[in-house]
C-alpha positions in Angstrom: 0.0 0.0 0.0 1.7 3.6 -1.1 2.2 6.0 1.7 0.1 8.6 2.3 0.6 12.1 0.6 0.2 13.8 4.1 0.4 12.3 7.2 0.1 14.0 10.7 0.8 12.0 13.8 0.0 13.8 17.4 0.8 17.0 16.1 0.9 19.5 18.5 1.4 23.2 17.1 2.0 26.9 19.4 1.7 30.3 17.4 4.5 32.7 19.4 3.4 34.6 22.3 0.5 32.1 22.7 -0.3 30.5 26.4 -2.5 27.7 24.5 -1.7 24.9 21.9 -3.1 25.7 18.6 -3.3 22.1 17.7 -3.9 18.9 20.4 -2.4 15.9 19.3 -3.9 16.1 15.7 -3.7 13.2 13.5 -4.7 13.0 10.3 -4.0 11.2 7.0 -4.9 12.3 3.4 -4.6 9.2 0.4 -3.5 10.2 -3.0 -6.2 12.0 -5.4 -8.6 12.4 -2.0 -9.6 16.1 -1.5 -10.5 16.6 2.5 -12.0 19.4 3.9 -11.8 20.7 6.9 -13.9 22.5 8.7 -14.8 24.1 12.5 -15.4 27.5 14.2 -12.9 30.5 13.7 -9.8 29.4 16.6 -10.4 25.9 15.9 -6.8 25.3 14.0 -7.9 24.5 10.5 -5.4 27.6 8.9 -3.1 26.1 11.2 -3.3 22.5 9.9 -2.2 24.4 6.7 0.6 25.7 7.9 2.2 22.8 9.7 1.9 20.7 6.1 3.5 24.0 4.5 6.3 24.1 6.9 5.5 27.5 7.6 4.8 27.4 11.8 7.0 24.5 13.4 5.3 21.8 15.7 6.1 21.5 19.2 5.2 17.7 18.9 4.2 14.6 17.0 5.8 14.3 13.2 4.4 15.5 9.6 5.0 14.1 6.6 4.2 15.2 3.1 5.1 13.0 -0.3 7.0 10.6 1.6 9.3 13.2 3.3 9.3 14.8 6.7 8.0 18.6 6.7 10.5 21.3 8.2 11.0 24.8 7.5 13.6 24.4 5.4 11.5 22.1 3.1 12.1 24.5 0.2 12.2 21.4 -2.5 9.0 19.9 -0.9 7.1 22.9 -0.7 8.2 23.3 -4.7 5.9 20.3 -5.0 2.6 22.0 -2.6 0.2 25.0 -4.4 -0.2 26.7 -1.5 -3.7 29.3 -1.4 -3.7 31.6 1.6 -6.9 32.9 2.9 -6.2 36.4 3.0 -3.7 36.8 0.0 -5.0 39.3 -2.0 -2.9 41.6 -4.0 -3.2 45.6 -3.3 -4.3 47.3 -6.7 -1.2 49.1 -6.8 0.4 46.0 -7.2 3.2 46.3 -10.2 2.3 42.3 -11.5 -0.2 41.2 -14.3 -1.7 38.0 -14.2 0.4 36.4 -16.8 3.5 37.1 -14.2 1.9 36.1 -11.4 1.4 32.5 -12.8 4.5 32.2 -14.3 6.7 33.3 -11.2 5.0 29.9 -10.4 7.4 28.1 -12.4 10.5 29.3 -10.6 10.0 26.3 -8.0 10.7 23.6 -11.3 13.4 25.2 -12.9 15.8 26.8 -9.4 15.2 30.4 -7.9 18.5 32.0 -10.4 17.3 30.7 -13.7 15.3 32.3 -16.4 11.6 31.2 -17.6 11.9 29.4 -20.9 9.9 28.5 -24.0 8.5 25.9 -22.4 7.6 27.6 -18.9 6.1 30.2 -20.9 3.8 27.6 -22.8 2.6 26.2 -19.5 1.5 29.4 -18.4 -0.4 30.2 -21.5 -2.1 26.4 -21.2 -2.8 26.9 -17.6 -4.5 30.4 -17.9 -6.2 29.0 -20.5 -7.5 26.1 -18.7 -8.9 28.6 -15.8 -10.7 30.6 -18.6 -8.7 33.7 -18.1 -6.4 34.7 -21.0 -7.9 37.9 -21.7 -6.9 38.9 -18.4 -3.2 37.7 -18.8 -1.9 41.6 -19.2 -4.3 43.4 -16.6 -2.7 44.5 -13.2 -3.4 41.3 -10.8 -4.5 43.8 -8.0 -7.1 45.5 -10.4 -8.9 42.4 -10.5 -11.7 41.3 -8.1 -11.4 39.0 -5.4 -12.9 36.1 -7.0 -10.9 36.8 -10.0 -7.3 36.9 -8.1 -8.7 33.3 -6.7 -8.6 31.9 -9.8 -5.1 33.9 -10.5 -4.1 31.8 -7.8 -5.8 28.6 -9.3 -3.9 29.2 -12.7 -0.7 29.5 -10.8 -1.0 26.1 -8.9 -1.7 24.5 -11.9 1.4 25.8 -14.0 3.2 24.9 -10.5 2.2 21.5 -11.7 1.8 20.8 -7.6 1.2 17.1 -6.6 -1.0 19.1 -3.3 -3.1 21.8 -3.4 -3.8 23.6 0.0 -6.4 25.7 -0.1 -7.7 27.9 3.0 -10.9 29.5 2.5 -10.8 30.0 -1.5 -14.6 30.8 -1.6 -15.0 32.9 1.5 -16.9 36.1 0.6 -17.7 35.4 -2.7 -21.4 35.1 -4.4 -22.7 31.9 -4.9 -22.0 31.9 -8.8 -18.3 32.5 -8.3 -18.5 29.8 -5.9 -19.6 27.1 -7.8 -17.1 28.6 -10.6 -14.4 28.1 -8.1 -15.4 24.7 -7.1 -15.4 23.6 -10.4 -12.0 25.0 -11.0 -10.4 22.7 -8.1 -12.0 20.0 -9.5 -10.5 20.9 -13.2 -6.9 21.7 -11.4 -6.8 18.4 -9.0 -8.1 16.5 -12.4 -5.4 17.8 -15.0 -2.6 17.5 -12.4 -3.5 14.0 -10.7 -3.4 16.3 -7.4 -4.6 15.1 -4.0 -6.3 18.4 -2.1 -6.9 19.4 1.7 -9.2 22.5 1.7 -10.3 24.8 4.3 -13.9 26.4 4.9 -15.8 27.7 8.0 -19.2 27.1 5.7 -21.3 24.7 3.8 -20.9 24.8 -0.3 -19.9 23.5 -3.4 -16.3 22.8 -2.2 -17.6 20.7 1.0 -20.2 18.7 -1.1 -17.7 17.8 -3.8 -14.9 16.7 -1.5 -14.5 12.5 -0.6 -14.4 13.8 2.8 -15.4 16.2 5.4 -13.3 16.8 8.7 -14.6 19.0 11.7 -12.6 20.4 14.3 -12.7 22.5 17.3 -9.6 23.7 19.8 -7.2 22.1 17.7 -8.5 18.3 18.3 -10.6 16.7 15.1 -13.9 16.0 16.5 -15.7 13.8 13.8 -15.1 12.8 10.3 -17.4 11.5 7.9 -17.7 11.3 3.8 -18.3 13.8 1.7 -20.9 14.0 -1.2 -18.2 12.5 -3.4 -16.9 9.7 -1.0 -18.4 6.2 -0.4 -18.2 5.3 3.2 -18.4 6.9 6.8 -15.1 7.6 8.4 -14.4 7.4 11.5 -11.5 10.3 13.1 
């Protein structure tokens, strides 16, 4: 049986300055091609979760794992291989980027910090804002765009990342219901295209919850129940 793509054992995580554990002894194990979501009140640790697979906040206990490999902060290689979607990224409209440069500074992580796009980078980031449905926007200013539109910015970018995980915290928070179907549909297309196993993050019910294999709830940093999703087959226990 293959390893999982991310495995958490009895992580225990602390934000600096904080009296209280973020995360409790957290386990949690995602298969390859399953999309998860997680879900709980605001405080409950489900950015955090995020984080700790990223290698972005360090754990005070327990072990993570991601592709095989364990997850540190100087995972630079690994996290090469993650398409990482913050909540509250969102680029300030004086922002000197278009969208075409945006996605392609994506490509950096295959071909090494020092070395220059080529032909073929340059192709992938044509296919993939093609594939998200947003060439025309490929010269306008990324932070003249709307918030749903930098989302799937972002969406383009993991997929010319060619990432084998896509973390993605809160991609449809504050956004109509229209763009959120459109965005739900868009993880589908990118996990699809790239083969890409997904953990996503959201605080409500939606498209994203109902189309995921399975739904995780939990509260002060402990998963509380687990179940399957619209798209999975069986009950699961935590």
């Amino acid at each position: 049986m293959d390893d999982p793509v991310v495995s958490l054992i009895d992580v225990c995580a602390v934000y600096e300055g904080e009296r209280h554990a973020t995360l409790n002894g957290l386990s949690l194990s995602v298969t390859q091609g399953e999309q998860v979501a997680i879900t709980g009140p605001n405080g409950a640790g489900k950015t955090t979760i995020l984080e700790a697979i990223n290698g972005l906040l360090p754990i005070t206990a327990g072990s993570v794992r991601v592709l095989g490999q364990p997850v540190t902060s100087g995972s630079h290689r690994l996290r090469s291989e993650i398409g990482y979607v913050p909540q509250n990224l969102f680029f300030d409209p004086e922002t000197p980027f278009i969208v075409r440069d945006v996605v392609l500074a994506a490509r950096f992580g295959r071909i090494g910090r020092w070395r220059l796009p080529g032909a073929r980078d340059r192709d992938i980031t044509h296919a993939a804002l093609a594939a998200i449905g947003i060439s025309e926007w490929a010269g306008r200013p990324v932070g003249r765009l709307s918030g749903g539109q930098q989302r799937k910015v972002l969406l383009a970018r993991a997929l010319a990342q060619e990432a084998r995980l896509l973390l993605l915290d809160e991609p449809t928070a504050n956004l109509d219901p229209k763009a959120k179907e459109e965005v739900a549909e868009l993880v589908g297309q990118v996990r699809a295209e790239l083969a890409a196993t997904a953990i996503v993050v959201s605080h409500e019910s939606g498209p994203l919850m109902t189309a995921s294999d399975r739904v995780v709830a939990i509260d002060a940093g402990r998963i509380v129940s687990a179940h399957a999703g619209t798209a999975g087959q069986v009950t699961v226990s935590p």
